[in-house]
N, C-alpha and C positions, 0 to 999 in steps of 0.2 A: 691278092688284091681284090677291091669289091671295084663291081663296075659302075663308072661314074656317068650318069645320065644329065642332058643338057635339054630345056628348051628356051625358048625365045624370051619367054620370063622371069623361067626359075631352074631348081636344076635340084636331082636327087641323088644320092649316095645309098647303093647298096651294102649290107654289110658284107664279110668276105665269107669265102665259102666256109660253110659249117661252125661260124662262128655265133656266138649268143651276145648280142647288142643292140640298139637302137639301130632304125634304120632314119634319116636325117633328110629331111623333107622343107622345102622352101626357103632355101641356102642357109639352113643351120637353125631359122629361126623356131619353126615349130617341130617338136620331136613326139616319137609314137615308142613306147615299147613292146618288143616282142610278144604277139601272142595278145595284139589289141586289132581291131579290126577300123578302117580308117572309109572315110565315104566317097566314093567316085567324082561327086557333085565340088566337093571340097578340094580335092588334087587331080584335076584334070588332066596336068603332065603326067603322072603315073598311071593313070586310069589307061591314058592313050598309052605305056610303053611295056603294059601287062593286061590285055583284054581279056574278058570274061570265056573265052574261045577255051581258054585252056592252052593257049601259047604260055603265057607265062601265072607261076601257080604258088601260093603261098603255105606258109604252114605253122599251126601255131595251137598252142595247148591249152587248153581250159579245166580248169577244176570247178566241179558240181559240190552241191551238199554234202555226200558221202562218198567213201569210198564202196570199193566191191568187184566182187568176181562178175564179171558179164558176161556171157554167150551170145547173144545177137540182139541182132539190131536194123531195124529198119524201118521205113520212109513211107508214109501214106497218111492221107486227109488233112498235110499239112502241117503232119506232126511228126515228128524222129519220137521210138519207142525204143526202148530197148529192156531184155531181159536179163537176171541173173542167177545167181546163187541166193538159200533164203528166203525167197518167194520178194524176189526185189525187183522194181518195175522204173524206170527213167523215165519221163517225158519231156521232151524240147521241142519248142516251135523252134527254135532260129540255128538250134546245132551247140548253141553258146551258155545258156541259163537251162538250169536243167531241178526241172521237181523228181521228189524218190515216193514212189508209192510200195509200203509195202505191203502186198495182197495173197493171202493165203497162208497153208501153217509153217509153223518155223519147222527150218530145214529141207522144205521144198524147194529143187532147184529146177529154174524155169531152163530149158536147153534150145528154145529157137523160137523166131517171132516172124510173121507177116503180117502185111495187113490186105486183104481181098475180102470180096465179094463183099465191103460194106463195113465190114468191122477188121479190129486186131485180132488174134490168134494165138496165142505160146500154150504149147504144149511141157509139160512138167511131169519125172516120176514114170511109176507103171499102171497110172489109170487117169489121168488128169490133164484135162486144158481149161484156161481161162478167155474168156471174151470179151472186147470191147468195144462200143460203137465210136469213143472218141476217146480212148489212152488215158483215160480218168475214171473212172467207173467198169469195175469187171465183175465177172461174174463165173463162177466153176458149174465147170462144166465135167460128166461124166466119162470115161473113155474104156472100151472093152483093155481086160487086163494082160499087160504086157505077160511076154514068157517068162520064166524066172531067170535071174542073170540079166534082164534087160532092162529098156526105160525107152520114153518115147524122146526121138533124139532128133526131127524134122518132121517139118511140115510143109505142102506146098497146096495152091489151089490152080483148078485148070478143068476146062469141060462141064463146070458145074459142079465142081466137087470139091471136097478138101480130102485129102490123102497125109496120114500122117507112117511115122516109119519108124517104130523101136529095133534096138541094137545094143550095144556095146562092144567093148575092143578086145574082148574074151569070149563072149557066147554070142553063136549065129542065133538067127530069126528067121522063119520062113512064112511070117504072118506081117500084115499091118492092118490101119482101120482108116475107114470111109468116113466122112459126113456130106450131106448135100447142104446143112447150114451150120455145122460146127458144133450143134448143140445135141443131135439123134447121131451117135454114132454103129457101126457095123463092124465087126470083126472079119475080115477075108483071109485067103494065102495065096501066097507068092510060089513059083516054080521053081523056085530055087534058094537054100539059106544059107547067109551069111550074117557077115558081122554092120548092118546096115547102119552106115552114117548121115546121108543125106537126100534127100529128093527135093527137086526141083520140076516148076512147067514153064515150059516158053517151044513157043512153034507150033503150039497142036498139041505136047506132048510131053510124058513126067518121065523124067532120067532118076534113077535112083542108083547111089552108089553105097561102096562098104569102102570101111578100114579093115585095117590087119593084110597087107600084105596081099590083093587079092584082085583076079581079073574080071570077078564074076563083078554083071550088073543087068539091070533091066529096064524094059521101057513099057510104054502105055498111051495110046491116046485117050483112054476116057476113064482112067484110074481104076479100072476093075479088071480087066483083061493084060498081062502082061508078058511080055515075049523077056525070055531068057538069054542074055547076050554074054559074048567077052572079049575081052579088050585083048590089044595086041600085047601088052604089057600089065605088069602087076602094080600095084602101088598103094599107097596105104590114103584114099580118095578121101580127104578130110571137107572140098569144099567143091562149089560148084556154082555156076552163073552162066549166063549165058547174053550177050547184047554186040552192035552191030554186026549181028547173020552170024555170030561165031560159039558155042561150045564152048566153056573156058576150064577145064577141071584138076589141081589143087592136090599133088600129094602130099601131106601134111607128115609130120613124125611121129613116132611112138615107141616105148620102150625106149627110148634115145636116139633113134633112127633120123637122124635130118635127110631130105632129099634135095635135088634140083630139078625135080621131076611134074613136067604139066604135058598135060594132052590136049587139042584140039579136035573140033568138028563141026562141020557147018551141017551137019543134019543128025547128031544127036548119035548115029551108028558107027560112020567111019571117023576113024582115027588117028589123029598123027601126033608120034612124041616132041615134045618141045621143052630142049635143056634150057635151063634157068641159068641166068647170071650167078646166085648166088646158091650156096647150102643150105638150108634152114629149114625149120618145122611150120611150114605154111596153113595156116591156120583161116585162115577164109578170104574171097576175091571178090569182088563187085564189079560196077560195070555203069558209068556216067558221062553226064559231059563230054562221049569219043574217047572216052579213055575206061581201061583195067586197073584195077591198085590190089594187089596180094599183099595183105599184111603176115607175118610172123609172130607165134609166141615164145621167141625164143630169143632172149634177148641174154647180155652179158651185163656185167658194170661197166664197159666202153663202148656198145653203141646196142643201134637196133636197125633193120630194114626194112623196107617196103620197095615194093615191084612197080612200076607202070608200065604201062603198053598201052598203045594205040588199037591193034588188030589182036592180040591174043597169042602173036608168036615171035616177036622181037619184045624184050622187056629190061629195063632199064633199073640197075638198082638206086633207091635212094637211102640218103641217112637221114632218119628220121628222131624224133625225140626219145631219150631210154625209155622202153615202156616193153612187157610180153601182149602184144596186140591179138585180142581172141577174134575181135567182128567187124566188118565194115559193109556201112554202106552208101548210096550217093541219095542225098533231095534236099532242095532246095539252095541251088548251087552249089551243095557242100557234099565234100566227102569225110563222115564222121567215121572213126575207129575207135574202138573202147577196149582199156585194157580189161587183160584176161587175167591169167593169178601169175602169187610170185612165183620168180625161178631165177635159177642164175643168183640169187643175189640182191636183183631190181626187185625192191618190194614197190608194195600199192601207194598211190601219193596218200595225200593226205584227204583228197577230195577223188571225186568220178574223173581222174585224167582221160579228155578227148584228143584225139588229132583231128585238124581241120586241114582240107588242101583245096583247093580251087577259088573261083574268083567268080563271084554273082556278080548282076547286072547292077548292083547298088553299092556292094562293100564291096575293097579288099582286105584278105585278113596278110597279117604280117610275122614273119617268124626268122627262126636261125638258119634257114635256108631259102633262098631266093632263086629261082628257075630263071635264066635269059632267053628265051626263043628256046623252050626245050634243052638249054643245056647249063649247066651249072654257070652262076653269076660272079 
């Protein structure tokens, strides 16, 4: 049953759990469906009985112009970017309308995106990044040439520097490349090689991790000096975040391997295992609004998942729209997720399918599942 909400004027019906319907706003007379976004100012009893806090959190799907394989995606100068497969580039102000650029040669695939020090960033291939000052206008950029069996597969900035990371999920790497503006790059090496996946900076300092089944990782406070670490555990580290004072990192699957496997750390070195609710190939985690979201790309023809948490070590499954979810991440009140490619069956919509979940200060969005105070409605 869907929980039935009362105020003093009017009164709303949720739909029921995990069901796809209208949700039924101002005793029946005016109706919204699924996966529309409704304005605060307009339904003031809902506004008050699901605030922008992230008590209560909505979810709802968007199709863009095209469809496509995406890798990442993220939040800066007011704009959500996202990269893909193709040399294909997404731009969205609001999370909801979304233009496709696409920049660079065919069958270059873009594998991760930032936005620091002023401009965008995606890194692509074994010699290439592209730049942007506003997700409309780019420009290619040079990059020392990856090993062979590799490609450049992250990027992070921090200390004044951008530090990027080739890898793949067959041949280690024990080199990556420097820029101080993204555009003069440096080739260095690392003390240690693996099959690197990702790096990250947050604290003072860049965590870099590997797939394939592996303990090894390292760190940096100024991107050029890096100490040699390893975890208490193996796992195949596909993603990485970090936000309130916590360390958040992400064994993803491979070769068909699902885990339930995350580690914690509030300082980047010590670590502690943290079992997942559910199985699945964890494909990237974010970090907004007080909350964690793990999305998966591993979805069936009967559902898909995603994780929340509050702190990074109690997390909560949810069911979210079929889709193989490659990226996420939080701005502007929103947490956008873009799918990744087919499998299972669930192929690509027919447009850029997004997931949206939270609640800004202006809109809520609306969908097949409705949160009550953090617990299903």
């Amino acid at each position: 049953m869907g929980r039935f909400l009362r105020s003093a004027v009017k009164s709303v019906t949720t739909v029921p759990l995990g069901a796809v319907a209208d949700l039924m706003m101002r005793s029946g007379v005016n109706y919204r469906p699924t996966g529309t976004a409704v304005s605060r100012a307009a339904f003031p009893e809902l506004a008050a009985e699901f605030p922008p806090s992230g008590q209560g959190m909505f979810a709802a799907v968007m199709n863009a112009a095209v469809g496509g394989t995406w890798a990442s995606v993220t939040y800066g100068n007011g704009l959500f970017v996202a990269v893909g497969e193709n040399s294909t580039i997404g731009v969205s102000q609001d999370g909801l309308s979304w233009t496709v650029i696409m920049y660079g040669e065919t069958g270059r695939h873009y594998t991760d995106v930032i936005w620091a020090g002023g401009q965008f960033i995606a890194v692509a291939g074994t010699d290439r990044c592209v730049t942007s000052p506003d997700g409309y206008t780019w420009t290619l950029r040079m990059m020392p040439a990856a090993p062979a069996g590799t490609t450049y597969r992250s990027i992070a900035y921090g200390a004044g520097l951008y530090v990027a990371f080739h890898g793949s999920n067959t041949t280690a790497s024990s080199s990556y490349a420097t820029s101080p503006d993204g555009i003069n790059w440096t080739a260095r090496s690392l003390p240690v090689g693996v099959c690197w996946r990702i790096v990250r900076f947050a604290q003072g300092m860049f965590v870099a991790m590997a797939t394939t089944n592996t303990a090894n990782y390292v760190t940096s406070t100024d991107g050029l000096t890096w100490t040699a670490r390893g975890l208490h555990i193996a796992g195949y580290w596909e993603s990485l975040c970090y936000g309130n004072g916590v360390w958040v990192a992400m064994s993803g699957g491979l070769a068909g391997v699902n885990t339930q496997l995350a580690i914690t750390s509030h300082n980047g070195i010590n670590w502690t295992t943290r079992t997942l609710p559910v199985v699945s190939s964890w494909s990237d985690v974010s970090y907004g609004n007080g909350h964690f979201i793990a999305v998966s790309s591993q979805s069936t023809a009967g559902s898909s998942v995603m994780l929340t948490s509050s702190d990074g070590i109690w997390w909560v499954a949810r069911t979210v729209p079929i889709m193989n979810y490659k990226a996420t991440t939080f701005g502007n009140g929103l947490f956008v997720a873009l799918q990744g490619y087919v499998q299972n069956g669930v192929a690509a919509a027919a447009g850029m399918t997004v997931y949206l979940e939270g609640a800004t200060s202006d809109f809520m969005y609306l969908g097949c599942k409705v949160q009550w105070n953090g617990k299903p409605g």
